[in-house]
C-alpha positions in Angstrom: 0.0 0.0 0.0 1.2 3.5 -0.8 1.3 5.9 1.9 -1.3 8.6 2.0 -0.6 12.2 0.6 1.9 10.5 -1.9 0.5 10.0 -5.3 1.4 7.5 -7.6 1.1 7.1 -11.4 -0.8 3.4 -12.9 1.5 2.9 -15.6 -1.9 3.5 -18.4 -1.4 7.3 -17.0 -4.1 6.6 -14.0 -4.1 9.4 -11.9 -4.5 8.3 -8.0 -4.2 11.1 -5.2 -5.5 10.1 -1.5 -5.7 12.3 1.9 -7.5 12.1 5.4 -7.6 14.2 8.2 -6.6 13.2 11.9 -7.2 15.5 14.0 -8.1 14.3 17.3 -6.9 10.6 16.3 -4.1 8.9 18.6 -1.2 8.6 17.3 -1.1 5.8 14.2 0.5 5.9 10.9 -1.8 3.0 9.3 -4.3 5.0 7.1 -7.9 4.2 7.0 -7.7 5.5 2.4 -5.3 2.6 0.8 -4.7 1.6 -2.7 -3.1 -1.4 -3.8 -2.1 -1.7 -7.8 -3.0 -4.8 -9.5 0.2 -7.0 -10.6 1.4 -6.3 -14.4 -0.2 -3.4 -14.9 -3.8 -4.4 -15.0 -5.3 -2.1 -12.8 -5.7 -0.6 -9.2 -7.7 -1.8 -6.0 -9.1 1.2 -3.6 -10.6 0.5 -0.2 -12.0 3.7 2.0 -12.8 2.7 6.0 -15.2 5.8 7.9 -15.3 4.7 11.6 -19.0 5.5 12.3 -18.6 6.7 15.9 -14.9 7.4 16.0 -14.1 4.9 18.4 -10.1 3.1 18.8 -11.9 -0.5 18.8 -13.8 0.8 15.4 -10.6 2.4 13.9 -8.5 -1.3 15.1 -11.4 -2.9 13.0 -10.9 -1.1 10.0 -7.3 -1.4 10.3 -7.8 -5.0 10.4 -9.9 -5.7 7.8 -7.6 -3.7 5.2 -4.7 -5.5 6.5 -6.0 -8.5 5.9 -7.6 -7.5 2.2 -4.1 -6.3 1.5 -2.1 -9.7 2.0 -5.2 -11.4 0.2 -5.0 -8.9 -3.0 -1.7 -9.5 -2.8 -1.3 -13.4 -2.8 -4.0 -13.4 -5.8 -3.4 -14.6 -9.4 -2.5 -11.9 -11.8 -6.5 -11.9 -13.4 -9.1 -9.4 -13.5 -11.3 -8.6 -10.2 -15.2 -9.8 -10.4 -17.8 -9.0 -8.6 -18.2 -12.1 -6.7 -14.3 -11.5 -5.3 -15.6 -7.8 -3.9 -18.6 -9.4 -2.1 -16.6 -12.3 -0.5 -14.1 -9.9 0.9 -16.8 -7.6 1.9 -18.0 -10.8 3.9 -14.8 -11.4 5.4 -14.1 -7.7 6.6 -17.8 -7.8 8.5 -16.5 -10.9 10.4 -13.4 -9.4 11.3 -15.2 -6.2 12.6 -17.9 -7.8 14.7 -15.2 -10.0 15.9 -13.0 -6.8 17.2 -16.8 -5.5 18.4 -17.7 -8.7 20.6 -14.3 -8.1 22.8 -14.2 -4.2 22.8 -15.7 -2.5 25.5 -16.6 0.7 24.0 -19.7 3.1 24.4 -21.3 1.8 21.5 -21.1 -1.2 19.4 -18.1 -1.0 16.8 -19.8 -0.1 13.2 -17.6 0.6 9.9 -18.5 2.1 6.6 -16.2 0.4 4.1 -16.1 0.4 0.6 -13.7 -1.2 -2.2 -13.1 -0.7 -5.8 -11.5 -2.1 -8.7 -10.5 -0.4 -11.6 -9.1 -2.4 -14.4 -9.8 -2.5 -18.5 -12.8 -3.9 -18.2 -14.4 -0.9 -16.0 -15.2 0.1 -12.3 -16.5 -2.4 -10.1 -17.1 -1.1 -6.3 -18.9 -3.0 -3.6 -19.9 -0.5 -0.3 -21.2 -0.4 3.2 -22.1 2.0 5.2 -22.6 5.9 4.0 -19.6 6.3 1.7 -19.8 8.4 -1.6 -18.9 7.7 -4.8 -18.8 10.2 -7.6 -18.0 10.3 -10.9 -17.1 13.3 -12.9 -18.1 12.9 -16.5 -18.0 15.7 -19.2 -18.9 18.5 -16.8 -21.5 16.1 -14.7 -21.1 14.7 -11.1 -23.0 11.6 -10.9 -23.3 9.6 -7.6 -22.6 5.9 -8.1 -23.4 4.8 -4.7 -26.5 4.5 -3.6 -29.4 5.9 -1.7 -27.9 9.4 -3.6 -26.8 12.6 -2.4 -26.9 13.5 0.5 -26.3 10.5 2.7 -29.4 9.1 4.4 -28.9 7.4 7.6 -31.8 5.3 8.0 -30.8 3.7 4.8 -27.5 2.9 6.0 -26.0 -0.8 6.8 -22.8 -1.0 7.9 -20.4 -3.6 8.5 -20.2 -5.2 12.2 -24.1 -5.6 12.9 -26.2 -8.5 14.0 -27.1 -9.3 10.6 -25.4 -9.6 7.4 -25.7 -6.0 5.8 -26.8 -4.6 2.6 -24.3 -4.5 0.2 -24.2 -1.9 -3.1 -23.0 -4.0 -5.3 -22.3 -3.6 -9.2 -22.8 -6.7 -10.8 -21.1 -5.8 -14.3 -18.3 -3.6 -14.8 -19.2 0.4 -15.3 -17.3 1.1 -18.6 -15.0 4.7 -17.9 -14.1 6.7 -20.5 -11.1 9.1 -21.5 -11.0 12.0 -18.9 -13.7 10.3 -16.1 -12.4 11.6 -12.5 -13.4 9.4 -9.6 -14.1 10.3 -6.0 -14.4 7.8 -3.4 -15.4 9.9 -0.1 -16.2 9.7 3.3 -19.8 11.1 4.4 -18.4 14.0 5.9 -17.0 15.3 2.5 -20.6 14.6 1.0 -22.4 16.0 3.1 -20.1 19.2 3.8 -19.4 20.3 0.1 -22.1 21.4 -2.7 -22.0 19.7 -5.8 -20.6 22.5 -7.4 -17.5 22.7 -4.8 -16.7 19.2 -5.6 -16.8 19.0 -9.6 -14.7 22.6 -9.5 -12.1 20.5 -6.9 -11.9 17.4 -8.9 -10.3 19.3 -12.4 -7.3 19.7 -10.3 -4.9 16.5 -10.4 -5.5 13.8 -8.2 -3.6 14.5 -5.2 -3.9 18.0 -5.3 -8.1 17.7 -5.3 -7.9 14.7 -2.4 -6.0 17.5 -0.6 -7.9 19.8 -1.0 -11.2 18.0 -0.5 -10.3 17.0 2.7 -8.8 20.4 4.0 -12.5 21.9 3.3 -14.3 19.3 5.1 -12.0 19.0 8.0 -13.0 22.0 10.1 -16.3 20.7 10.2 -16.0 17.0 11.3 -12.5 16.7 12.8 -11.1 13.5 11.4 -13.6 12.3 10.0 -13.0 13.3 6.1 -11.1 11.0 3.8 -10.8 10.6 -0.1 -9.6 8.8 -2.8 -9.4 10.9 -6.0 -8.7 8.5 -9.6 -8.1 10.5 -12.9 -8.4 8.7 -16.2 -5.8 10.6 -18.7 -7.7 13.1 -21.2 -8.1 12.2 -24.7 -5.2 13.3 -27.4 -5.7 15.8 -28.7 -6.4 15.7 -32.9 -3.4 16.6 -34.7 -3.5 20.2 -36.7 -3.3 19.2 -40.0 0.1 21.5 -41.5 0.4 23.1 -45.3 2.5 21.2 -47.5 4.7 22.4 -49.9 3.5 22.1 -53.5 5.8 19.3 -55.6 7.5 20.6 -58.5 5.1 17.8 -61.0 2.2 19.4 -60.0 2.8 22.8 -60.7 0.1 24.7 -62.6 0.3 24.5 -66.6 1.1 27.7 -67.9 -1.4 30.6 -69.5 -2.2 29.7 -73.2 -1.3 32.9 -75.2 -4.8 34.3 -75.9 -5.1 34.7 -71.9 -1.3 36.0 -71.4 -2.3 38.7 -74.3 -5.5 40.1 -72.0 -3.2 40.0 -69.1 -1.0 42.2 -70.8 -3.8 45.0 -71.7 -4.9 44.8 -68.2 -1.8 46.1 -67.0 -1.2 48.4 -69.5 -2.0 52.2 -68.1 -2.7 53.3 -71.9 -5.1 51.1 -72.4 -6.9 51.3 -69.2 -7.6 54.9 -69.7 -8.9 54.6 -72.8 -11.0 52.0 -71.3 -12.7 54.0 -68.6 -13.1 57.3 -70.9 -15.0 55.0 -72.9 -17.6 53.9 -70.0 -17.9 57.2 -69.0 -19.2 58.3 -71.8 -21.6 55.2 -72.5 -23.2 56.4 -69.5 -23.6 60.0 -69.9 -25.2 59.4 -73.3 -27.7 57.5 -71.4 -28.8 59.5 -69.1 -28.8 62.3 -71.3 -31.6 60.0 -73.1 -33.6 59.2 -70.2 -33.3 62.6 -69.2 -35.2 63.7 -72.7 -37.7 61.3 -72.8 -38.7 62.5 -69.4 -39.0 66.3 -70.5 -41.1 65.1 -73.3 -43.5 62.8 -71.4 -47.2 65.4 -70.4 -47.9 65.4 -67.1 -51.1 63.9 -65.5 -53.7 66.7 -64.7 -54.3 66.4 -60.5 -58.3 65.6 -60.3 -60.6 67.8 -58.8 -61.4 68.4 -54.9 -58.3 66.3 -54.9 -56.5 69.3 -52.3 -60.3 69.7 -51.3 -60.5 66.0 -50.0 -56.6 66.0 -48.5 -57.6 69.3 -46.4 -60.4 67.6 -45.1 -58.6 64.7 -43.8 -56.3 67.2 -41.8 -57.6 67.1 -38.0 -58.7 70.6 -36.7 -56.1 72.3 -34.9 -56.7 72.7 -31.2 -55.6 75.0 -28.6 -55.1 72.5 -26.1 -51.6 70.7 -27.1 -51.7 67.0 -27.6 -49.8 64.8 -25.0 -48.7 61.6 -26.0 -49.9 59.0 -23.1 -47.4 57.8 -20.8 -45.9 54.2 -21.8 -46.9 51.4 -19.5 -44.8 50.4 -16.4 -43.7 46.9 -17.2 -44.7 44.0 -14.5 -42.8 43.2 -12.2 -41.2 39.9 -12.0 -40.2 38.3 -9.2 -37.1 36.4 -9.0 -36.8 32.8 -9.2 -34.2 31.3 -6.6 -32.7 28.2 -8.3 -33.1 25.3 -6.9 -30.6 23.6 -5.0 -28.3 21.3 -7.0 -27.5 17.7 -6.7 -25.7 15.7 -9.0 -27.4 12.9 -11.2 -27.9 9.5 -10.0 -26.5 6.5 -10.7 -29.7 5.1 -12.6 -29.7 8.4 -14.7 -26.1 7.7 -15.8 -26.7 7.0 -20.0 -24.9 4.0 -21.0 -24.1 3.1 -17.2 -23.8 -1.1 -18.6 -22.3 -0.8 -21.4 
């Protein structure tokens, strides 16, 4: 596992950045936001463990269970993660955790929000419980994957170390990414701290640099309690500009046949030019001299009678009083409209979510 605030490059050109805050922990270097890359290149494993009530025995559990998915990642064959291998280790972190709850003696029983992720070529595959967010960033749109939506909503939530075996959000095929997708995985305290429009300006940073930042805004309101795991698929290439080429000596254009290089000539001969232009000059002052004459010569139309007669009558009668033009109408006023309050789409809006 990589050590958090580092960031690390997948060899496809994978952004990964990762922070958490802990403020008011006891003294432990083993983060709770872990990544683990897949052997020969194939991909990247992410795991993100929220302590619901901040207890040690909750924070031993979590440290337990990703221990132990680490060495079992680890001793794996070099294959692509399904979604069967996320639910079975999702299984075997709840037993750890109620295991580390039935000999603690906290205030309240140990509960763990806990959710892994596999990236790879054939997509995204995630398996969650708890109250966890993750988002994905996709041509301008956040879009949460996770379910119940955004915000979190506790009486929804199953976490890991109850009585009975809990609810699982579980992706059953692989969520095809594209070129430039940006992935947040996120503690509740992040989601439910930020706006939407705080978290999709954050994540166009790089990967590191938005986890950082992420968890630096969240972190004066719940005091080490926000942690994120940022992944940043490389941007598309951009097309190449296409550049003039130089014209090859065989396909030079055939030269002027004589006739042409003749009017060529006369055009650029001053002489010639003149004469041209005295010429159309006159052309037209002989013709509207003509017009002219056939104007003079045409009789004009006699005006009928009580023609000026009829046009003074449709005069109106001059007043003393002066006319005043009525005053133009005060437009309505509109009250504003306060937009709503936005939210990102859900994960059953996503277009093309299976491919």
């Amino acid at each position: 596992m990589t050590e958090p605030g580092s960031q690390a490059r997948h060899p496809a050109g994978l952004g990964i950045g990762y922070a958490e805050d802990r403020s008011g922990d006891e003294p432990d270097p083993r983060p709770l936001v872990v990544t683990l890359p897949l052997p020969r290149g194939l991909g990247v494993l992410g795991a993100l463990a929220d302590p619901v009530h901040g207890q040690a025995d909750e924070r031993k559990a979590a440290q337990l269970a990703l221990h132990t998915q680490r060495k079992a990642w680890q001793a794996q064959p070099a294959e692509p993660i399904t979604a069967e291998a996320l639910q079975q280790a999702m299984d075997q972190c709840n037993d750890l955790v109620r295991r580390v709850a039935a000999q603690a003696a906290g205030p309240q029983p140990a509960r763990l929000s806990l959710t892994l992720l596999a990236l790879h070529g054939h997509g995204l595959l995630w398996a969650t419980a708890g109250d966890n967010r993750l988002l994905l960033l996709r041509d301008g749109e956040l879009v949460a994957l996770i379910e119940p939506g955004f915000p979190p909503a506790p009486p929804r939530a199953s976490y890991l170390g109850m009585e009975q075996p809990p609810e699982l959000d579980l992706t059953r095929k692989p969520l095809a990414v594209r070129a430039g997708d940006r992935l947040l995985l996120c503690s509740s305290a992040i989601a439910g701290r930020l706006r939407p429009e705080q978290i999709r300006a954050t994540l166009r940073f790089d990967a590191q640099t938005a986890a950082n930042e992420l968890v630096a805004l969240a972190a004066s309101a719940f005091p080490g309690r926000a942690r994120a795991l940022v992944l940043t698929l490389p941007a598309p290439p951009k097309a190449a500009t296409p550049t003039a080429k130089a014209p090859r000596p065989d396909l030079a254009p055939a030269a002027a046949p004589p006739s042409q290089r003749f009017g060529a000539r006369l055009l650029r001969d001053p002489i010639w030019l003149t004469a041209l232009l005295v010429g159309l000059l006159a052309a037209g002052l002989l013709v509207a001299a003509v017009v002219l004459q056939l104007r003079a010569q045409a009789p004009a139309a006699p005006a009928p009678a009580g023609a000026q007669t009829a046009a003074s009558s449709r005069e109106p009668a001059a007043t003393s009083e002066p006319i005043v033009a009525p005053a133009p109408a005060k437009p309505a006023e509109i009250s504003p409209i306060s937009d709503p309050p936005e939210r990102p789409l859900q994960y059953r809006q996503l277009r093309d979510v299976r491919d």
